[in-house]
N, C-alpha and C positions, 0 to 999 in steps of 0.2 A: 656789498661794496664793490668786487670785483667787476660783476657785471655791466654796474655804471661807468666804471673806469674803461671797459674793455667797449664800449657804445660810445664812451666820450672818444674815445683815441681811433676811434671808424669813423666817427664824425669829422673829427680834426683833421684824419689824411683823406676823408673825401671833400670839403672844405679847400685844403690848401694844393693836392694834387690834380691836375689839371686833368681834364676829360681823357686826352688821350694818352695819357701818360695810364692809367688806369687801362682803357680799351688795351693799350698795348701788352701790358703784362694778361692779359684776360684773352689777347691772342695770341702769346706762346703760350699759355694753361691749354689752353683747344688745341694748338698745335702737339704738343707733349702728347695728348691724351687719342689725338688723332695716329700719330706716328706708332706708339705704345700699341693700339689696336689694331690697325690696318697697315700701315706699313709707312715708307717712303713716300711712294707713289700718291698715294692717300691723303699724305701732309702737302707734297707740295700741287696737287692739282685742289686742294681745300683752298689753298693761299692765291695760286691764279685765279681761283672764282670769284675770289672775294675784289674788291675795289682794289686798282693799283694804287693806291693810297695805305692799302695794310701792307701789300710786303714792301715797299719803301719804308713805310714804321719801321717794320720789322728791320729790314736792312739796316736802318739807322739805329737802331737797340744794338746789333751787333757791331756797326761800325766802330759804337761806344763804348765796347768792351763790356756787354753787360754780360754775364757768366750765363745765365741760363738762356739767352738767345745764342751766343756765340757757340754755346754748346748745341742747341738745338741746330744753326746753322751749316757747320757741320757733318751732323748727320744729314739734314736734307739737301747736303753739297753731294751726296752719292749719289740723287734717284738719277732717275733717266730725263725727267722732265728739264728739256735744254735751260728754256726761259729763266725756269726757278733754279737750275745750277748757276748758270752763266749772275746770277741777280747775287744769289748768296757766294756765290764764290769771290763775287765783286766788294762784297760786304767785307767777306773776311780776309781781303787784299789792305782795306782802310785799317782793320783792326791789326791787322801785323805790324802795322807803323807805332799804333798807339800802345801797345800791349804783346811786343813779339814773342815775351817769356812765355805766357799766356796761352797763346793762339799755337805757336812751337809745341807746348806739353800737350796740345792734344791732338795734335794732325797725325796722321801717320806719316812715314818716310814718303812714299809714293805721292802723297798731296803735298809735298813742302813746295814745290815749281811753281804746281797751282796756284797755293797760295803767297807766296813771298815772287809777287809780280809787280809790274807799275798796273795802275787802272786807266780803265779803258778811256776816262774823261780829261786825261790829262795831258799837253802838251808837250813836247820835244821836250822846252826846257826847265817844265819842270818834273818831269819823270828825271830825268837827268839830275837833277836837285836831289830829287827825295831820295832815288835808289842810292847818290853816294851818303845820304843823310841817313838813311839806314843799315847801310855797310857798316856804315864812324860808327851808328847805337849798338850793333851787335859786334865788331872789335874791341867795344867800350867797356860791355860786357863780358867779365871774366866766364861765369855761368852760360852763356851762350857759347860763346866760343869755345867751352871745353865740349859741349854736344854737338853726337853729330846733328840732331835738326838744325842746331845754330848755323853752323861749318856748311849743312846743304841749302842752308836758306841765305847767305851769303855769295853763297859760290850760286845759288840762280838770278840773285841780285847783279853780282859781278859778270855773269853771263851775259843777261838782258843787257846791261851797261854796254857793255863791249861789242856784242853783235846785234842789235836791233836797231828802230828807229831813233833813237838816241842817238847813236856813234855820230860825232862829227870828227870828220877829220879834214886836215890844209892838203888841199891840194897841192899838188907837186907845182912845180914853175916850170911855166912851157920855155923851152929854148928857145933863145932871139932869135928872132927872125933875122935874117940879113937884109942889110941896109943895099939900098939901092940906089 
């Protein structure tokens, strides 16, 4: 009896989950299993080979807070390869918004800058948006706020605000001219 149960319930998530909702978890399993055996380097030049369509997946697995890419990403936010940092570090810039408790518990100190940044795709005013809109979530947050990842992902938040392409400020008033 078990067997047909465990055949019917394969069926039913191959059925109702969509191709690549499938392909994608089948490429963090290759990823995991690639990273596990040869290293960084290994994972992410795997991932540039492949069609820019899997590490976009991928990106977008992590964007969504899914645990075993956001942890996968992560690690392969360390190798050397620019592309695939700059790509996953971009990923897990999205997922700090949605999930900073999350993404916080496993960064180190030294990656918090990196990752609690605005993203590259975003405009003056809505970087300017989001970073005070994730300042308010992690004030808001008793639990962050008593960490320091909280407190340093805050204060890179509060940085970027204040000294980047964001900052507007009113110019001064030029003194009257004299009337002639």
């Amino acid at each position: 009896m078990k067997p047909a149960l465990c055949r019917l319930a394969l069926w039913w998530a191959v059925a109702i989950l969509p191709g690549s909702a499938l392909a994608a978890d089948a490429l963090v399993a290759e990823l995991e299993q690639r990273l596990a055996s040869a290293g960084v380097e290994s994972a992410n030049d795997y991932l540039n080979a492949l069609a820019d369509s899997a590490l976009s997946r991928f990106n977008r697995q992590t964007a969504s807070c899914e645990l075993q890419a956001v942890s996968l990403a992560l690690r392969l936010a360390r190798g050397a390869n620019a592309r695939a940092v700059q790509a996953h570090e971009e990923s897990l810039r999205a997922a700090s918004g949605r999930c900073p408790r999350f993404i916080l518990a496993l960064v180190a100190a030294a990656e918090v800058p990196r990752v609690c940044a605005s993203q590259a795709a975003w405009g003056a005013a809505q970087t300017a948006r989001e970073l005070r809109r994730r300042i308010a979530a992690i004030d808001a947050d008793a639990l962050l706020r008593a960490t320091a990842q909280g407190r340093a992902c805050q204060a890179a938040y509060l940085d970027e605000l204040r000294n980047t392409r964001v900052t507007l400020r009113v110019a001064s008033p030029s003194p009257a001219s004299p009337e002639r």
